[in-house]
C-alpha positions as a LaTeX table, in Angstrom:
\begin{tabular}{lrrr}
\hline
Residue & $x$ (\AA) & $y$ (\AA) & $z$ (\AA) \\
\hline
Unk1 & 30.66 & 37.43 & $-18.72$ \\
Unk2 & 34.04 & 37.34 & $-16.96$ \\
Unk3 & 36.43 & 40.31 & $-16.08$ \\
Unk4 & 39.62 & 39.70 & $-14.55$ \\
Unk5 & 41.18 & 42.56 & $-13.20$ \\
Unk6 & 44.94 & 42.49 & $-11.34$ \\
Unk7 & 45.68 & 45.49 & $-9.47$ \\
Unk8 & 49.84 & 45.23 & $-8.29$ \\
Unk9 & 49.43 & 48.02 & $-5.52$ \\
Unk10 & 48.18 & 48.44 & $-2.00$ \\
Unk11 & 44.41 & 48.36 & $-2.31$ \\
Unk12 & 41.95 & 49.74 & 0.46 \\
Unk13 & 38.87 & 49.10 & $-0.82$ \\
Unk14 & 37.44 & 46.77 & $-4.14$ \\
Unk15 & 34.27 & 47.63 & $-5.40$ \\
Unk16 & 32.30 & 46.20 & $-8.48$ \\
Unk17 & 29.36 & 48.19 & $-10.07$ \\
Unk18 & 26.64 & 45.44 & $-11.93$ \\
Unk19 & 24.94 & 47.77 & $-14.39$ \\
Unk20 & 22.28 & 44.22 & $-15.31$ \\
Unk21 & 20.16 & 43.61 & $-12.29$ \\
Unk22 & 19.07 & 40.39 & $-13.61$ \\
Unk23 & 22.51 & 38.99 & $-13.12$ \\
Unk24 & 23.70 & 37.02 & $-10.14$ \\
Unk25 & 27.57 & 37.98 & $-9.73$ \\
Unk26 & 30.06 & 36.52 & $-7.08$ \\
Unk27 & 33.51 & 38.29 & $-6.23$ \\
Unk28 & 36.63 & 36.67 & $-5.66$ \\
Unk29 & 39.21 & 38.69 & $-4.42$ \\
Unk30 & 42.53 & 37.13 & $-3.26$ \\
Unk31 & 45.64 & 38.51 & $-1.76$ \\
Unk32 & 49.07 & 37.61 & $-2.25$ \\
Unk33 & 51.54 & 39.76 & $-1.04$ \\
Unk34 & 50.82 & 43.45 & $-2.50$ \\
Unk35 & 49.18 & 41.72 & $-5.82$ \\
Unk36 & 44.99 & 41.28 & $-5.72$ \\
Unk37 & 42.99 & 39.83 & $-8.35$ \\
Unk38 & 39.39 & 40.34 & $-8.66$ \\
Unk39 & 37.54 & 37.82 & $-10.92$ \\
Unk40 & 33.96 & 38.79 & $-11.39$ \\
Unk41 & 31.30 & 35.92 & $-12.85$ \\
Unk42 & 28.15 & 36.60 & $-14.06$ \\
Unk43 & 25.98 & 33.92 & $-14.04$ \\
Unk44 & 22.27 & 33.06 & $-14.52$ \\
Unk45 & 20.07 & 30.09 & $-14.59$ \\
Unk46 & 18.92 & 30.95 & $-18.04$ \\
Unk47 & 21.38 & 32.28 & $-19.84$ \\
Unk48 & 18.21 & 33.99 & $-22.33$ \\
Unk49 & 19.40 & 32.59 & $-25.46$ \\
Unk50 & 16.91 & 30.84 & $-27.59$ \\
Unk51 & 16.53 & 27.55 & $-28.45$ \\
Unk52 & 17.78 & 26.34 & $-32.06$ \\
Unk53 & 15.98 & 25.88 & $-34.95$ \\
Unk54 & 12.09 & 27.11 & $-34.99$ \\
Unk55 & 11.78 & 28.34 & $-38.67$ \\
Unk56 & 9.99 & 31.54 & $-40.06$ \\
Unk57 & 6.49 & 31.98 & $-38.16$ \\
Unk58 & 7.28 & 30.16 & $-35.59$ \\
Unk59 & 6.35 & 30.82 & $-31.81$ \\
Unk60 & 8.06 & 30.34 & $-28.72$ \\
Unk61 & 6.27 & 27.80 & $-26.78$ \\
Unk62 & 6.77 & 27.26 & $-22.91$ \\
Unk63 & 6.33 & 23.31 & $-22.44$ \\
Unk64 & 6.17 & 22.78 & $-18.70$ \\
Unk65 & 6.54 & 25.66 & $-15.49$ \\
Unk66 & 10.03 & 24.92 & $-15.54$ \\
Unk67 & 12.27 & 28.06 & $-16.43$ \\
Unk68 & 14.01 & 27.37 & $-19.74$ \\
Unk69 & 11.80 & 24.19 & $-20.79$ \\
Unk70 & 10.86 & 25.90 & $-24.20$ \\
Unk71 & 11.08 & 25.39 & $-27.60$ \\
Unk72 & 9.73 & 26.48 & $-30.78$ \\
Unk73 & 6.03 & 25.47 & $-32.14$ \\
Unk74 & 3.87 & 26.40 & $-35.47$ \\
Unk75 & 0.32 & 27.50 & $-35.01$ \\
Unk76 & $-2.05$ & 25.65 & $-37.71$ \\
Unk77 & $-4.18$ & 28.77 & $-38.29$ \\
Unk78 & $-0.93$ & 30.77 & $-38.56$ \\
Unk79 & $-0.27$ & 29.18 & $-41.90$ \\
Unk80 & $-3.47$ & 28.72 & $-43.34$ \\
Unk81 & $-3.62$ & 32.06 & $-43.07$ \\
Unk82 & $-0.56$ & 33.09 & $-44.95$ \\
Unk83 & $-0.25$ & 30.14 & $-47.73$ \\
Unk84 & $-1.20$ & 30.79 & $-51.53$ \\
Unk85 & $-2.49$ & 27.50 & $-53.10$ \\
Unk86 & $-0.25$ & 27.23 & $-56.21$ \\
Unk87 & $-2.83$ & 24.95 & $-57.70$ \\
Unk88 & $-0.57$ & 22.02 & $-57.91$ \\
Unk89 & $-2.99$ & 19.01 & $-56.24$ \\
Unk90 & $-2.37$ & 15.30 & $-56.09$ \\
Unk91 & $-4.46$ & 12.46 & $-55.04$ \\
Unk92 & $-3.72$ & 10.37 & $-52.82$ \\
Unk93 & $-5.62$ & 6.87 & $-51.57$ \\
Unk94 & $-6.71$ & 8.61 & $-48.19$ \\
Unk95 & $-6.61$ & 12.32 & $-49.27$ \\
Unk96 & $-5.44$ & 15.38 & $-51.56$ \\
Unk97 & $-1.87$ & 17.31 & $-51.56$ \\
Unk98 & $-2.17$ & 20.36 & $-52.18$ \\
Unk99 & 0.95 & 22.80 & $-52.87$ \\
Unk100 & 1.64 & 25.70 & $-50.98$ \\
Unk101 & 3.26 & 29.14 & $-51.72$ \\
Unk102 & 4.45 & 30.49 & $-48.09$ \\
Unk103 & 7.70 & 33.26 & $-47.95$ \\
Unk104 & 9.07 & 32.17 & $-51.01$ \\
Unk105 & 9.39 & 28.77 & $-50.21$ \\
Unk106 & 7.27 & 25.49 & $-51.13$ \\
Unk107 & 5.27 & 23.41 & $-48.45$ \\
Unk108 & 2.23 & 20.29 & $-48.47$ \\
Unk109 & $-0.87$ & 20.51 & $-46.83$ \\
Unk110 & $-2.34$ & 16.98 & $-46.85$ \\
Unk111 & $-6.18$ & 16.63 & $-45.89$ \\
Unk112 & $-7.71$ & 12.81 & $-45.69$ \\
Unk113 & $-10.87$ & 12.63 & $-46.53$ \\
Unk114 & $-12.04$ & 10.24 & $-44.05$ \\
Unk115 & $-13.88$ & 12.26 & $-41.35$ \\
Unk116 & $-13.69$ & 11.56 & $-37.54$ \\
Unk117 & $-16.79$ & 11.17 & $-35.42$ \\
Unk118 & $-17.49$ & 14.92 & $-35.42$ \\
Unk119 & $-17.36$ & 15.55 & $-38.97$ \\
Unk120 & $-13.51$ & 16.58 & $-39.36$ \\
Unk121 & $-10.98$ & 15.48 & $-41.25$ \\
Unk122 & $-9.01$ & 12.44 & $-39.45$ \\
Unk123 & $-5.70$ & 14.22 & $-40.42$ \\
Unk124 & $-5.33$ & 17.89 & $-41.60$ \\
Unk125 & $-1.20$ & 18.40 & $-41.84$ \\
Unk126 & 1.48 & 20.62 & $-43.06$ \\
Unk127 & 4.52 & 18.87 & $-44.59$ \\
Unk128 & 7.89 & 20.01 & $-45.52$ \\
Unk129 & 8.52 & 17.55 & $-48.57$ \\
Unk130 & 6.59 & 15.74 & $-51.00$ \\
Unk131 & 7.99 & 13.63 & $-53.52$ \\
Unk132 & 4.98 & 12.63 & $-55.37$ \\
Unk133 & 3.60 & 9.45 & $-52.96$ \\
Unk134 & 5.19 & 10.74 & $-49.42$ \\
Unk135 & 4.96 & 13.45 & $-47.25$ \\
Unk136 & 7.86 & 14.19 & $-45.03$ \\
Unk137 & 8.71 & 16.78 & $-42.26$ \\
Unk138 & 5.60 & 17.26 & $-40.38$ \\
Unk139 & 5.19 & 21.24 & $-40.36$ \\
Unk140 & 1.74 & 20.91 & $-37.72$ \\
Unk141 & $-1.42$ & 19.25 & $-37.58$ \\
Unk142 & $-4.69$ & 20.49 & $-36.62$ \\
Unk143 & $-6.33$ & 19.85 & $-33.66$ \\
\hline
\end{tabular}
């Protein structure tokens, strides 16, 4: 936010009301002859605007303790939990793709079926695309 105000009279006395106590504001006020201008800047280390992209279900993930170090991040569970299978499967070397229903929209879960040491899946994945042999536009991956 900036507000410029010139005032072309004698003035006494300038003062600025900050109704957001959040904001850091400086005032500049400068005199030339009987003309003052008061500039008033609002400024703020994070300006709380969101980072771009993140898509529908997504979650705003801090990534260190520095302020604004954020960005947007998919939870595993929170999809398996709102897919439909639409019973569209293909077989790959390593694993199946199975096709997923999710807020109108289409997306891949791939599961290998080679199994780690304790018993899971080596990769269990949500993909964007799938064009029949690759899967493209990792989504998240369990674990």
């Amino acid at each position: 936010m900036s507000v410029v105000v010139e005032i072309s009279q004698q003035i006494q006395e300038v003062s600025v009301e900050i109704s957001d106590a959040n904001q850091d504001i400086s005032v500049e006020v400068q005199n030339t002859s009987q003309e003052v201008t008061v500039e008033v800047n609002a400024s703020s280390s994070n300006d709380g605007s969101l980072p771009s992209g993140g898509r529908k279900r997504s979650l705003l993930t801090k990534l260190s303790n520095s302020d604004g170090d954020q960005n947007w991040r998919v939870g595993f569970f929170d999809l398996i939990f709102a897919i439909e299978y639409t019973g569209q499967t293909t077989t790959l070397t390593n694993g199946v793709v199975d096709e997923c229903s999710i807020d109108g929209g289409t997306i891949y879960r791939y599961v290998d079926n080679r199994n780690n040491s304790r018993g899971y899946s080596i990769e269990d994945s949500f993909y964007e695309n799938f064009d029949g042999t690759t899967l493209t536009g990792l989504i998240v991956t369990r674990g």
